[in-house]
Structure formats: structure tokens, C-alpha cells
BAFI-3210 file (N, C-alpha, C; in Angstrom, 3 decimals, decimal comma, padded with zeros to 6 digits):
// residues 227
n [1|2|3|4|5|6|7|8|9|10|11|12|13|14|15|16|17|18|19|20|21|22|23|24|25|26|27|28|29|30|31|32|33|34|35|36|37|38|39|40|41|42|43|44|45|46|47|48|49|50|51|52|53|54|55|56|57|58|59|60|61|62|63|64|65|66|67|68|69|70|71|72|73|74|75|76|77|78|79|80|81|82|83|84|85|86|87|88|89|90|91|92|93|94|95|96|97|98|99|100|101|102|103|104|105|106|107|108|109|110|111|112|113|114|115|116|117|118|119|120|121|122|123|124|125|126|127|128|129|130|131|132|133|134|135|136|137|138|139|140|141|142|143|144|145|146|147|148|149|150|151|152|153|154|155|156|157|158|159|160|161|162|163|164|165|166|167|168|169|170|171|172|173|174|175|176|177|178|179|180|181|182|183|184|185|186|187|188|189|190|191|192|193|194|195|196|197|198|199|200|201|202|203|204|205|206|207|208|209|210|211|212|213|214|215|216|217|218|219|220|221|222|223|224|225|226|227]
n.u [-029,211|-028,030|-029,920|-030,626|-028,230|-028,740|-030,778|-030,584|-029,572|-026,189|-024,396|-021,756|-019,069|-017,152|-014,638|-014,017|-014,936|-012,771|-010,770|-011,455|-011,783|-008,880|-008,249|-009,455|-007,424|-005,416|-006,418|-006,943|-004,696|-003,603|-004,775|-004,345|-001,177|-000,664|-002,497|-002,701|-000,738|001,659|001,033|000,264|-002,762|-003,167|-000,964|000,901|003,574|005,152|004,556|006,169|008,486|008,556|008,642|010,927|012,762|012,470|012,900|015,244|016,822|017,325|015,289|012,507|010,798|008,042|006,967|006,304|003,656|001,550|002,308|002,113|-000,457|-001,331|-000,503|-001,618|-004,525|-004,652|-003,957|-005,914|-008,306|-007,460|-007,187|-010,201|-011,061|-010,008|-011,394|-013,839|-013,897|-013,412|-015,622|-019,345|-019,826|-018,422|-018,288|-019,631|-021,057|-020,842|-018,585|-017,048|-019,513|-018,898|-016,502|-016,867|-018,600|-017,129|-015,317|-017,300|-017,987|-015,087|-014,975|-017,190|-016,790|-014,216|-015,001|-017,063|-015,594|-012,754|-010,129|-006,573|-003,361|-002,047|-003,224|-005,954|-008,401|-007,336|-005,723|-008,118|-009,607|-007,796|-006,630|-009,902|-010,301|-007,564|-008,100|-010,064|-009,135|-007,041|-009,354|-010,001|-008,205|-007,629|-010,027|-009,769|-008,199|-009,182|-011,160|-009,584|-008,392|-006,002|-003,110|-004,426|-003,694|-004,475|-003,231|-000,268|002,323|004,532|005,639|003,668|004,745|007,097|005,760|004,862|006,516|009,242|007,949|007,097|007,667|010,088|011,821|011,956|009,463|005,839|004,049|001,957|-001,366|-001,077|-002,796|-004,277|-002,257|-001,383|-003,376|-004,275|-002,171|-002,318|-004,520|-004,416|-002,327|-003,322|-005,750|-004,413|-002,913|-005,506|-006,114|-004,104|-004,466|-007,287|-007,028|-005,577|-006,322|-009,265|-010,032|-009,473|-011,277|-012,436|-010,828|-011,649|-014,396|-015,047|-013,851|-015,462|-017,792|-017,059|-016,396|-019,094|-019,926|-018,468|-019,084|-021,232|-020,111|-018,054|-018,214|-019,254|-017,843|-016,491|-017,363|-016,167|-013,575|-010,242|-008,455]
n.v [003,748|003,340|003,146|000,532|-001,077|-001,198|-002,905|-005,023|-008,277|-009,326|-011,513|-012,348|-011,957|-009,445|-009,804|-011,672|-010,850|-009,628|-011,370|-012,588|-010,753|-011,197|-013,404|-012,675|-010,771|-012,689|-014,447|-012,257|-011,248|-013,428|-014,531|-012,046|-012,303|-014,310|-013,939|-011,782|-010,481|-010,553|-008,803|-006,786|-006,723|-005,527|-005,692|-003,557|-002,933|-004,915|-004,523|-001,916|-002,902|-004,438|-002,852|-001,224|-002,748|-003,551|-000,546|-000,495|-002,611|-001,393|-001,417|000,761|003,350|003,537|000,426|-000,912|-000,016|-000,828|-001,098|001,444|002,098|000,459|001,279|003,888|004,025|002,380|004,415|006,583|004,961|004,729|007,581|008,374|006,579|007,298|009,903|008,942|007,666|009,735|011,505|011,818|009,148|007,499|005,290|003,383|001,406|002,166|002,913|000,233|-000,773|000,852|000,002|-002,814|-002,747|-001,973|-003,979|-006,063|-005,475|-005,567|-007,999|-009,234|-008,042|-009,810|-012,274|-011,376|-010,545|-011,545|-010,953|-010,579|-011,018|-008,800|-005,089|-003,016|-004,360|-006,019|-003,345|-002,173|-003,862|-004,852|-001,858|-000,987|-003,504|-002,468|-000,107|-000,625|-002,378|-000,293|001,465|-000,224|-000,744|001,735|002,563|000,062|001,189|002,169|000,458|-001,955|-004,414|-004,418|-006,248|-008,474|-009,175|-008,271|-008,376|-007,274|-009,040|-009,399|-008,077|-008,967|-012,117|-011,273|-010,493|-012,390|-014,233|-012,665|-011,452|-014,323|-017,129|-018,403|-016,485|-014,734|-013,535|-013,028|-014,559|-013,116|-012,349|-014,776|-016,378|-014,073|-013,461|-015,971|-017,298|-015,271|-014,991|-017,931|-018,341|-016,178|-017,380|-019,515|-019,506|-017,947|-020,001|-021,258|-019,561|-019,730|-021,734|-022,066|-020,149|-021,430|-023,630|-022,808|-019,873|-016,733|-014,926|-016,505|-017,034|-014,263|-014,204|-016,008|-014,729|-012,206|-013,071|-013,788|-011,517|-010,485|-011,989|-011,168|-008,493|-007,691|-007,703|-006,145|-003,644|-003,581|-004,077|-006,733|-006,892|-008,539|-009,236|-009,079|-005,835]
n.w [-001,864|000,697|002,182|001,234|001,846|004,761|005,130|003,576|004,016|004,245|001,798|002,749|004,728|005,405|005,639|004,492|001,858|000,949|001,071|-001,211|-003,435|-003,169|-004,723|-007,116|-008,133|-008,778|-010,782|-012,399|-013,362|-014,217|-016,472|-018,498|-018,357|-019,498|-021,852|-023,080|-024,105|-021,939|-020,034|-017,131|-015,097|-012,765|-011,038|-010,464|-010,474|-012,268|-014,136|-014,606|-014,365|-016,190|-018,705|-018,161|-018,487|-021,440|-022,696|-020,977|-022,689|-025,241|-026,627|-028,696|-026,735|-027,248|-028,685|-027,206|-025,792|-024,089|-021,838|-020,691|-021,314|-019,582|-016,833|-016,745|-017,471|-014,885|-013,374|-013,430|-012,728|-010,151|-009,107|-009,867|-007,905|-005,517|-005,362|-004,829|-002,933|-000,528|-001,112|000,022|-000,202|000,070|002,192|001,274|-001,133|-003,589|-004,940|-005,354|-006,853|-009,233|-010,018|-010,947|-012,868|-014,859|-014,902|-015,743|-018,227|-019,739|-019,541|-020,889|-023,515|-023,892|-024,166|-026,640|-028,414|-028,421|-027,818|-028,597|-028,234|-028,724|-030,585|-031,453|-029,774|-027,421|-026,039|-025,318|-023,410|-021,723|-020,848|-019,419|-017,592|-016,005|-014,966|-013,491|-011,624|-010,495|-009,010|-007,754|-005,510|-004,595|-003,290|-001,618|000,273|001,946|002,693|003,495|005,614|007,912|007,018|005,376|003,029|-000,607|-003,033|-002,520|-002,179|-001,177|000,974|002,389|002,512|003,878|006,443|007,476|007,587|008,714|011,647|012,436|014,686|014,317|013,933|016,509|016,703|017,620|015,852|014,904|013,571|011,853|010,523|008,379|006,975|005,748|004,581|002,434|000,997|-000,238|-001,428|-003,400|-004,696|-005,823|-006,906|-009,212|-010,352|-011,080|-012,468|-014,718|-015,990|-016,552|-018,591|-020,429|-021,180|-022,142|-022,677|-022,241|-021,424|-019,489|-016,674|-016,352|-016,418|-014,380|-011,849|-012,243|-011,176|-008,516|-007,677|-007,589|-005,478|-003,377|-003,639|-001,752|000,335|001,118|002,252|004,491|008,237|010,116|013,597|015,391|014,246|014,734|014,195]
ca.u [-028,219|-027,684|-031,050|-030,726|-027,229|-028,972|-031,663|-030,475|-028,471|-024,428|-023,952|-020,587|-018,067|-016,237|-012,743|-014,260|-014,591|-011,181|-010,480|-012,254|-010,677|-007,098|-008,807|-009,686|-006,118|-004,693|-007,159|-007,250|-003,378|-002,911|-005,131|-003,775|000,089|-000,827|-003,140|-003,015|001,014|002,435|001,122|-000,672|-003,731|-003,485|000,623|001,725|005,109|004,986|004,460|006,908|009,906|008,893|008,541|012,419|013,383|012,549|013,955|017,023|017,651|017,229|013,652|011,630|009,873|006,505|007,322|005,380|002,961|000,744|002,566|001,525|-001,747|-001,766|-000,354|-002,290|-005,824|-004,817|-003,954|-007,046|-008,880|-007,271|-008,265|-012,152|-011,650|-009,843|-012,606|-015,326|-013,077|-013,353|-016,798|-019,982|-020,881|-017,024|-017,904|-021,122|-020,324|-020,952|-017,341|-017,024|-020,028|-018,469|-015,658|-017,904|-019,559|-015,784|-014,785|-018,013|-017,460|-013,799|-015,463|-018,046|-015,653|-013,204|-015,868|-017,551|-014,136|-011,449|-008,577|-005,254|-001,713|-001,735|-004,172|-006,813|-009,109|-006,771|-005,706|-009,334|-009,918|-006,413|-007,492|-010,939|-009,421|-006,842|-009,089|-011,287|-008,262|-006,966|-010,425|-010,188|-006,810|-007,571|-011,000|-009,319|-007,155|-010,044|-012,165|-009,164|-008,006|-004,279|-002,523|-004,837|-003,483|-005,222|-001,976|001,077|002,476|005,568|005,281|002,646|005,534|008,137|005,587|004,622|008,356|009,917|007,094|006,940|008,249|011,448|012,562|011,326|007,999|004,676|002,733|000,711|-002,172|-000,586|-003,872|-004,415|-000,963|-000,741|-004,893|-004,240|-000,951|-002,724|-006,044|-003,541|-001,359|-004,221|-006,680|-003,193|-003,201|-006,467|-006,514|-003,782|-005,326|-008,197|-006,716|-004,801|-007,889|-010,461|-009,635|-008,749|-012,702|-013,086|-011,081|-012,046|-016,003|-014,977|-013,485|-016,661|-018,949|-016,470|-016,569|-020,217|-020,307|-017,680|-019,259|-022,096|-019,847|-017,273|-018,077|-019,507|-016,821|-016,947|-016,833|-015,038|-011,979|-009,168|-007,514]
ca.v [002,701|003,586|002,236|-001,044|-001,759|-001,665|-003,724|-006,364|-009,076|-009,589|-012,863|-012,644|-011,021|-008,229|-010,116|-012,768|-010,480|-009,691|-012,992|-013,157|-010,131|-011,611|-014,316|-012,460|-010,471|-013,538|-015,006|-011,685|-010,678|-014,477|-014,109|-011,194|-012,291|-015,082|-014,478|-010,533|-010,058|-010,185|-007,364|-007,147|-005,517|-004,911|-005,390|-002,258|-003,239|-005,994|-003,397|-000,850|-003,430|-005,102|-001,497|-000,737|-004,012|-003,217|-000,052|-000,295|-003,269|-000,787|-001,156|002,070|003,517|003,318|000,309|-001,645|000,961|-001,448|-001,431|002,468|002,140|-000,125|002,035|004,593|003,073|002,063|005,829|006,943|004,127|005,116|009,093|007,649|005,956|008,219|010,861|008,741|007,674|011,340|011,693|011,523|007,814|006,219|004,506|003,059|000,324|003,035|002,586|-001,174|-001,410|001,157|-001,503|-004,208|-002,102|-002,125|-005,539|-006,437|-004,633|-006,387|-010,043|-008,931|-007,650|-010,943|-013,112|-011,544|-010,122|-012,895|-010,277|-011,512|-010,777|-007,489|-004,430|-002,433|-004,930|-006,247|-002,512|-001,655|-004,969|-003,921|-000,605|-001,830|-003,879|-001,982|001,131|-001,589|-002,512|000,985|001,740|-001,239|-000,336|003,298|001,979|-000,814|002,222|002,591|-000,722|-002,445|-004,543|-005,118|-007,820|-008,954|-008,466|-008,582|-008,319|-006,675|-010,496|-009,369|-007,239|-010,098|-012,822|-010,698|-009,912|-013,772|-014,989|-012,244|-012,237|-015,751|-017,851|-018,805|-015,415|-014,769|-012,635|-013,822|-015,045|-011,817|-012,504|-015,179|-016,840|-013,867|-013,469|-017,068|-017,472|-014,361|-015,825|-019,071|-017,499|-015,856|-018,423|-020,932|-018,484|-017,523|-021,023|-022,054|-018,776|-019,781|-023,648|-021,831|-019,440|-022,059|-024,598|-022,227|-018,273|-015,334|-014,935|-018,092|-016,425|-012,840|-014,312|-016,031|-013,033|-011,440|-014,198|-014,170|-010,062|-010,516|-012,768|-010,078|-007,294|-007,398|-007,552|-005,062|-002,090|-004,786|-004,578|-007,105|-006,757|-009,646|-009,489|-007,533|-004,681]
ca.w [-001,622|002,193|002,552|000,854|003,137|006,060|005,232|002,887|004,466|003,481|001,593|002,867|005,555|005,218|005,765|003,194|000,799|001,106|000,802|-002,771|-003,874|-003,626|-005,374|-008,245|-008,493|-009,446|-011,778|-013,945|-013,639|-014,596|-017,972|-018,937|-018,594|-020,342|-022,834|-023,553|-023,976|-020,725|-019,030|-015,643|-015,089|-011,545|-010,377|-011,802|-010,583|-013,178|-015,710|-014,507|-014,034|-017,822|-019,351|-017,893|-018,823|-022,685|-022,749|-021,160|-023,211|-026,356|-027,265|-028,140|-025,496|-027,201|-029,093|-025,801|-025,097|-023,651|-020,520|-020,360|-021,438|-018,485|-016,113|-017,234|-016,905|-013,267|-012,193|-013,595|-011,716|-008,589|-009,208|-009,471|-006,325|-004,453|-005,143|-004,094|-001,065|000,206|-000,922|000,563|-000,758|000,208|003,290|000,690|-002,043|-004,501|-005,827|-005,972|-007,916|-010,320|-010,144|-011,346|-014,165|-016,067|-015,136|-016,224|-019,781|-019,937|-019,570|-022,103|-024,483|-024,350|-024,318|-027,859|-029,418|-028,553|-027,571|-028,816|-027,912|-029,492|-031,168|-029,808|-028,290|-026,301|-025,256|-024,535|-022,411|-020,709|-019,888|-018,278|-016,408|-014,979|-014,446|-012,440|-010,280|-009,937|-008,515|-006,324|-004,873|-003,875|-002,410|-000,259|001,327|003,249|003,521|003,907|006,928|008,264|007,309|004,712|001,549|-002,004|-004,057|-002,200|-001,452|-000,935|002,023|003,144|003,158|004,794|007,719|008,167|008,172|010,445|012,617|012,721|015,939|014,053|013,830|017,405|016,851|018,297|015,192|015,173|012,513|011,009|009,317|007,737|005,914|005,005|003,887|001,655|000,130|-000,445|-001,850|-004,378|-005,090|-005,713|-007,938|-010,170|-010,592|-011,991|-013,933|-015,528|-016,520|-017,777|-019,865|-021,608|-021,488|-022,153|-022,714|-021,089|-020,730|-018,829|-015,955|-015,963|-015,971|-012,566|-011,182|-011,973|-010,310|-007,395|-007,572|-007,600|-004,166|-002,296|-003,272|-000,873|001,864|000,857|003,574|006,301|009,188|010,962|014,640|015,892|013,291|015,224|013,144]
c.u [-027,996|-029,018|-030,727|-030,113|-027,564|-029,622|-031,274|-028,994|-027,280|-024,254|-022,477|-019,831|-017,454|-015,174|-012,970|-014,176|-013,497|-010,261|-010,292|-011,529|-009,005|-006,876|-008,869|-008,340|-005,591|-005,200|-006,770|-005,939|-003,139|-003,476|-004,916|-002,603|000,208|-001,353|-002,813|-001,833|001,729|002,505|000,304|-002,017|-004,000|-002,410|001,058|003,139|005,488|005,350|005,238|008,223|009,975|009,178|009,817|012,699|013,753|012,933|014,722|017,407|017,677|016,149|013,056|011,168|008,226|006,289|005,842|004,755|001,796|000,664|002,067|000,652|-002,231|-001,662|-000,927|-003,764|-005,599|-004,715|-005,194|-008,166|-008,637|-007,448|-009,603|-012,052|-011,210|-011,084|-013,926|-014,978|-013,690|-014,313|-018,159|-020,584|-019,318|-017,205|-019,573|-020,058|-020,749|-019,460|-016,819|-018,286|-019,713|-017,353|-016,074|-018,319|-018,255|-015,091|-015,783|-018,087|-016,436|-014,221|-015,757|-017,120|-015,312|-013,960|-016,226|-016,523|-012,800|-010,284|-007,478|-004,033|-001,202|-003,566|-005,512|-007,716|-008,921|-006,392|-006,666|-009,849|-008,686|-006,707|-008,623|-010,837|-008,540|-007,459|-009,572|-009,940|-007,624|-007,723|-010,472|-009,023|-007,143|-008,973|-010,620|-008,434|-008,020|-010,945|-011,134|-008,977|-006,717|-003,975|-003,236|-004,873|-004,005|-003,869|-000,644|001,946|003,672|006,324|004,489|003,792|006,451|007,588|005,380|006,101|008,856|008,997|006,887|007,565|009,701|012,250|012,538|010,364|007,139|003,800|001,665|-000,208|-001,567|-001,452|-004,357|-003,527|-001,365|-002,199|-005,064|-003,290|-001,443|-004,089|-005,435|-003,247|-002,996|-004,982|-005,993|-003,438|-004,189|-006,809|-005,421|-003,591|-006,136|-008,084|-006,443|-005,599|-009,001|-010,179|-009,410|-010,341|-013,103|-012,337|-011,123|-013,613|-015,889|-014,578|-014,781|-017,468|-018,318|-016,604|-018,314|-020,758|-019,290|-018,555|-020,771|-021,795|-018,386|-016,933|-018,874|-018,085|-017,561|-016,147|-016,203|-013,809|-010,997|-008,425|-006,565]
c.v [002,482|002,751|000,466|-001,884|-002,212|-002,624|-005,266|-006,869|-009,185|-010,997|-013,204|-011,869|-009,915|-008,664|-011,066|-012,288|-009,941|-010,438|-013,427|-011,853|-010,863|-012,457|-013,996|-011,446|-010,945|-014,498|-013,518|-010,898|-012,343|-015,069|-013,239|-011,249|-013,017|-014,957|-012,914|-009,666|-009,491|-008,890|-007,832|-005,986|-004,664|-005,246|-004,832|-002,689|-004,152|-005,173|-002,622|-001,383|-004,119|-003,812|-001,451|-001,507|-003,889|-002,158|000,143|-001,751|-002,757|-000,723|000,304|002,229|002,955|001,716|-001,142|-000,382|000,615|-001,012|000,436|002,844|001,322|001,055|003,624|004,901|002,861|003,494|006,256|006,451|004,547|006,601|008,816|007,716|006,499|009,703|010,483|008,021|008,743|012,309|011,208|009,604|006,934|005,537|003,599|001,977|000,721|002,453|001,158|-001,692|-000,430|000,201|-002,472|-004,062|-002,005|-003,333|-006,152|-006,743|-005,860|-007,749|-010,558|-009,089|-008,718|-012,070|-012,802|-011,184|-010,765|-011,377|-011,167|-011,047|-009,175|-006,576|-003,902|-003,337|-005,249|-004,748|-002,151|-002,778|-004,573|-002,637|-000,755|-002,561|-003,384|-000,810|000,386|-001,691|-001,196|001,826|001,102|-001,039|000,924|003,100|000,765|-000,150|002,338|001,651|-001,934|-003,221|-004,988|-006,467|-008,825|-008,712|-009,089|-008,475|-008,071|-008,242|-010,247|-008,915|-008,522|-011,633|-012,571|-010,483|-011,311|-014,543|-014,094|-011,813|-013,417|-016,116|-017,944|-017,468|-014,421|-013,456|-013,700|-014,474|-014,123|-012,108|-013,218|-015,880|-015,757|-013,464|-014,644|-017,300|-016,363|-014,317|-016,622|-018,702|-017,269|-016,312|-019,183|-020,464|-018,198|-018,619|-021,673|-020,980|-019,270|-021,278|-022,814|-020,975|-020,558|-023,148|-023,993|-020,912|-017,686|-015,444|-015,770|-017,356|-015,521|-013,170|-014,903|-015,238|-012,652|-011,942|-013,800|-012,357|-009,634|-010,688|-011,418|-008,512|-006,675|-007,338|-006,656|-004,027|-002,705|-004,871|-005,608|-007,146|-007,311|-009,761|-008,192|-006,868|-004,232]
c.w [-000,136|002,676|002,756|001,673|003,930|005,958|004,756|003,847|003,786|003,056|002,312|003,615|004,740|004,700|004,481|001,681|000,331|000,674|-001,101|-003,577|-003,775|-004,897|-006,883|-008,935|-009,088|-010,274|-013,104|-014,061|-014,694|-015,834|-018,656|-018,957|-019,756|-021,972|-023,641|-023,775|-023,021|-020,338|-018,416|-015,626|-013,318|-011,069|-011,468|-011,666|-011,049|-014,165|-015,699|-014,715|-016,062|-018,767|-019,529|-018,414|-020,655|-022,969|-022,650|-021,932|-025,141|-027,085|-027,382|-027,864|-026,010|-028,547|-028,086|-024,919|-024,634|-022,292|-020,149|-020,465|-019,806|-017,002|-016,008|-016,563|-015,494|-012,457|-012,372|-012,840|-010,014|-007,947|-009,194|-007,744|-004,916|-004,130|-004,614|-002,521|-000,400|-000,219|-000,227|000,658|-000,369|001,345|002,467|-000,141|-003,062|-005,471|-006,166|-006,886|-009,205|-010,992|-011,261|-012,488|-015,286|-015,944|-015,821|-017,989|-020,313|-020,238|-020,484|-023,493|-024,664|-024,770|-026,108|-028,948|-029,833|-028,563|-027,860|-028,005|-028,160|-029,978|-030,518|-029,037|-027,514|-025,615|-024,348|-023,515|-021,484|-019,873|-019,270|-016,651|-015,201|-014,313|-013,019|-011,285|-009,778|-009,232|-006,943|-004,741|-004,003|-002,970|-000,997|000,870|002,375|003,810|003,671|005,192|006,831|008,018|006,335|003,284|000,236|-003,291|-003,718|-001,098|-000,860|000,529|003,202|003,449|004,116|006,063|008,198|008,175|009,155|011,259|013,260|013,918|015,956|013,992|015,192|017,752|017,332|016,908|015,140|013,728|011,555|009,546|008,490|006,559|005,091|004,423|002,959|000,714|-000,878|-001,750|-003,072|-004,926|-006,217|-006,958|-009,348|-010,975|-011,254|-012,877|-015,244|-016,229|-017,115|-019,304|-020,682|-021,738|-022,536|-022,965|-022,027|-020,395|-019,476|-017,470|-015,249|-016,224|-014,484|-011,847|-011,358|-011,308|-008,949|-006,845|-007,163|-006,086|-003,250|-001,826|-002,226|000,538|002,477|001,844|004,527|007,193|010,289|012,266|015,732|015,066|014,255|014,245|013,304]
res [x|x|x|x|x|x|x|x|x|x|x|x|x|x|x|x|x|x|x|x|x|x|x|x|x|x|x|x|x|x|x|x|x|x|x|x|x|x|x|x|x|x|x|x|x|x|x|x|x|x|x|x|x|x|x|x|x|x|x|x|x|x|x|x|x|x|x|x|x|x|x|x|x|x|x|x|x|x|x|x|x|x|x|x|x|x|x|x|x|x|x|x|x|x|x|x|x|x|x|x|x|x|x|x|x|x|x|x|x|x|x|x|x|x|x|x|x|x|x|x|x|x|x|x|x|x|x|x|x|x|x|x|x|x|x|x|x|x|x|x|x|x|x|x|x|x|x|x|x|x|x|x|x|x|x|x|x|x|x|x|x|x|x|x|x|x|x|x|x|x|x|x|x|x|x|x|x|x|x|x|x|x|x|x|x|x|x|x|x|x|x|x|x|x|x|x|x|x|x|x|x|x|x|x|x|x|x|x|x|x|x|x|x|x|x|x|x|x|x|x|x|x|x|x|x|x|x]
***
């Protein structure tokens, strides 16, 4: 694999794929709220705040044990990827194409099974999924860059408003706050047209296409982006 890196050209930046990751956050959180009973496969704090939400309003705990199958699947994902973080192959794209190999699955799956609202196929497309982003998460700890966030929007608006001019900061990396917002926003958006056009499949197969085009440029830094 170390080979191949060097040799084969990057369809795509580093920061781009960055880019396309945010991209695909909000395509396959926004078929899965929709289509797979409002759970997230990759904002656990979606899942943690709906979880509380149904038990303290008297629900039994396992009653919506989706939302812990979810949360579940994503720690496990993020144990993977922390071990190949802090193994020999984590500065490789070893772990995003393990990534790829369970989103892949998930696509598969919805595509020939039709997941509903409920029952195990939707769990086992749920878990896939979130494994895959729990993977992705503990892997971006380290091929990450500042300021360019793939899901944590929240954090990402608060630094582009009080930063901003009006609050009197300098604008410090503001195109990549607000092009990582947008990216988000925008992706959420046509996942959740296709779900309700199309299926859930329709866009967790673009996520994978779009997962497809990133992941060749995944552990490419590039050396003009300041960090």
C-alpha cells in the first residue's frame, strides 16, 4: 500500500477530501433520520439527547434500543480506528479503506433488503454505518485539519461568528468554517430529497461514490493549506 501512495497520483486534495467527507455526514445522517427511525449514524449527540429524551419522558430504556445499538457500533468503530491510528499503517489509508468496506456493505444491504423504520435490517444497516463513521472520527483525529469540520457544526459556527470582524476577531480561516458548514448544510439537503424521492439507498450510494473520490486523498497533506 505504501508503495502504491507514492506512486499513484491523488484524484483529489487532502483539504478536498475533507470537504467530501462533511459531504457525506450529512447525506447518510439525513437517510437514516429519515428513513431508518430517527437515529443518526454518525451525530452520536443526536442519539444520546433522543435516547434521554425517551426515557426521561417514561419510555423503557430498551424499548429504543436502536439508539444504543447506534452508539454502540460507533465506539467500536472508533476502537478500530484508534488502533490503527497508533499503528504502524495510521499515517497509510489502511483505515479509511476499512471505512469504505462497511459503508460499502450498508449501501449493499439497503439497496437489496429495503430497511424500514424498524427490525433487524435496519439495525444491521445502522450498525455498519455507524461502525464506518466511528472509524472515520477516530481516524480524522489525526488526518484532520483545523477548522475544517466534517460534523462538529456547532463548534464550527461559534468559531466563524466570534472570530468574525463583527465580534472584533480577524477572520482567521474563515473559508474553511463557512465551506464546511455549507458542504453540510447542502449534502443534508439533497439526502434528504432523495430519501423521500428515491430511498435511503439512493443517498448512502452517493456517499459511497463521493467516499470513493476522497479517499485517495485522505493522508495527502497538502503543503500550501495553513494548519
Amino acid at each position: 500500500m505504501l508503495r502504491w501512495e507514492r506512486e499513484r497520483r491523488p484524484l483529489v486534495s487532502h483539504v478536498t477530501g475533507l470537504y467530501l467527507i462533511a459531504g457525506i455526514c450529512g447525506l447518510v445522517d439525513a437517510a437514516c433520520f429519515l428513513s431508518l427511525g430517527e437515529v443518526f449514524a454518525e451525530m452520536m449527540t443526536g442519539n444520546l439527547l433522543l435516547f434521554s429524551f425517551y426515557v426521561g419522558t417514561g419510555h423503557p430504556i430498551f424499548q429504543n434500543a436502536v439508539y444504543l445499538i447506534a452508539l454502540g457500533a460507533f465506539a467500536l468503530g472508533a476502537i478500530a480506528g484508534g488502533r490503527i491510528v497508533r499503528s504502524a499503517h495510521g499515517h497509510t489509508r489502511l483505515g479509511f479503506a476499512v471505512e469504505w468496506v462497511f459503508l460499502a456493505a450498508a449501501t449493499i444491504m439497503s439497496m437489496v433488503l429495503v430497511p424500514g423504520s424498524s427490525g433487524t435490517v435496519r439495525d444491521v444497516v445502522i450498525s455498519l454505518l455507524a461502525f464506518a463513521m466511528g472509524m472515520q472520527n477516530a481516524l480524522l483525529r489525526r488526518h484532520g485539519v483545523p477548522d475544517l469540520a466534517t460534523n462538529v457544526m456547532t463548534l464550527t459556527m461559534t468559531a466563524l461568528v466570534a472570530e468574525s470582524s463583527l465580534s472584533g476577531g480577524k477572520n482567521e480561516r474563515w473559508q474553511r468554517r463557512f465551506s464546511s458548514i455549507a458542504i453540510f448544510m447542502l449534502c443534508a439537503m439533497l439526502g434528504a430529497a432523495l430519501t423521500k424521492t428515491v430511498g435511503p439507498w439512493a443517498p448512502f450510494l452517493l456517499a459511497l461514490l463521493l467516499f470513493t473520490v476522497a479517499l485517495s486523498g485522505l493522508t495527502r497533506q497538502d503543503p500550501a493549506a495553513p494548519q
